[in-house]
C-alpha positions in Angstrom: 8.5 14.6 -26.4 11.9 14.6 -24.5 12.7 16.3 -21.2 14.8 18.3 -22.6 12.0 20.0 -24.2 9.4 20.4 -20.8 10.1 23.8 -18.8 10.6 23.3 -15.2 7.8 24.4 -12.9 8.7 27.5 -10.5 9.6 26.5 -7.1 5.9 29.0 -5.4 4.0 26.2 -7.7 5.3 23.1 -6.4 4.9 24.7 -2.8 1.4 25.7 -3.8 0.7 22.0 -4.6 2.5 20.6 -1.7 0.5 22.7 0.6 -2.7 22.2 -1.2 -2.2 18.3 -0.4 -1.4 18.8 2.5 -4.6 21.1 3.7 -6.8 18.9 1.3 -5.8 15.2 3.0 -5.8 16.5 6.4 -9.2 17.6 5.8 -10.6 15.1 4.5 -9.0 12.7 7.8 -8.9 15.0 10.5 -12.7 16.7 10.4 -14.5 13.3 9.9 -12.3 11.6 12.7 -12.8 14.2 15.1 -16.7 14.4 14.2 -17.4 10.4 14.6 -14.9 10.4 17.4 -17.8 12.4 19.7 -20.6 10.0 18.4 -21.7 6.5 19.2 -22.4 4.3 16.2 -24.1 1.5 15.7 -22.7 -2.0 16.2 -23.2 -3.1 12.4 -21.6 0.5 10.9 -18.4 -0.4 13.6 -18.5 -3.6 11.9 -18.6 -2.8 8.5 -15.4 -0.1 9.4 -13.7 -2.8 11.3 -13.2 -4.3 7.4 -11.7 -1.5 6.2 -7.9 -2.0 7.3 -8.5 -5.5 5.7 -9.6 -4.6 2.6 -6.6 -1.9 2.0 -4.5 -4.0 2.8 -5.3 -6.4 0.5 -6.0 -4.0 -2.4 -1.8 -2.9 -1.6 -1.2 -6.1 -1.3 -2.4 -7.8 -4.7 -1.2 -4.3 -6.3 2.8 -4.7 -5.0 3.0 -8.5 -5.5 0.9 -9.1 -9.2 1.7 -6.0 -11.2 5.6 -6.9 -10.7 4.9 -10.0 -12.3 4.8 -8.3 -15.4 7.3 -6.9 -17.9 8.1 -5.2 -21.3 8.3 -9.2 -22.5 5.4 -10.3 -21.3 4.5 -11.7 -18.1 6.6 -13.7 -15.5 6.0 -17.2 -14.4 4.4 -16.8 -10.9 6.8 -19.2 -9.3 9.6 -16.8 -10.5 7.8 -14.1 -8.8 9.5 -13.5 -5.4 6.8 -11.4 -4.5 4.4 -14.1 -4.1 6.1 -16.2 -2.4 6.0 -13.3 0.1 2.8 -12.4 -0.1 2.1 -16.0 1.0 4.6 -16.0 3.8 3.3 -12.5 5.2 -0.3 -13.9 5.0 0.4 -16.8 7.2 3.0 -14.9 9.2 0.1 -12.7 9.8 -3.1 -15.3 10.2 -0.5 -17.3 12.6 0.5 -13.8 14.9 -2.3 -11.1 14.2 0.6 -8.8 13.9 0.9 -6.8 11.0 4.7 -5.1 11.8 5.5 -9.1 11.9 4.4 -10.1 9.2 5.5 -7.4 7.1 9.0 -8.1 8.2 8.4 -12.4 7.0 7.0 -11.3 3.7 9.9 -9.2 3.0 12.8 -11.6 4.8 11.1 -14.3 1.9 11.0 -11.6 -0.8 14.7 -10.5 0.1 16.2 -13.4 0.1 14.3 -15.3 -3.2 15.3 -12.2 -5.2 18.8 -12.8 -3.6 18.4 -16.5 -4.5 16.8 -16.3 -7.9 18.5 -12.9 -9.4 
């Protein structure tokens, strides 16, 4: 099937989707924030929470750098792949500073300029 062959949507649908998002994720963030904001949990639950940055991060992380490293050919040799090379650097940018704007910025300095480098 082409594109040519798809109708457009009407405009009140997409609006009715946006604003159904919208309502929908701010719901789902903004009433459990504000109810566990008033209550005191217990050490191990803060804990087990304090991973959960961590564990996103990671999950964006291996999903940015090692899906790239495949194509319509086939796959490409990881030490082609500019992205981990800065993966690596932002993970010891960010194990050295503890800061993740920092080591954001090294990871994509290193990605920048090996994609310059390598084509």
């Amino acid at each position: 099937m082409n594109s040519a062959s798809v109708a457009p949507l009407p405009q009140a649908l997409i609006w009715i989707v946006i604003v159904g998002m919208a309502i929908t994720n701010f719901s789902f963030r903004f009433i459990p924030m504000s109810i566990l904001s008033k209550v005191q949990l217990p050490k191990l639950v803060m804990r087990w929470l304090g991973f959960i940055p961590i564990s996103v991060m990671g999950a964006l992380f291996a999903q940015q750098i090692l899906l790239p490293a495949f194509d319509a050919t086939g796959t490409i040799p990881l030490y082609l792949n500019p992205g981990i090379f800065g993966g690596i650097g932002a993970m010891i940018t960010f194990r050295l500073t503890r800061s993740f704007m920092i080591s954001s910025l090294a990871g994509m300095v290193i990605y920048v300029a090996l994609r310059f480098l390598l084509g």
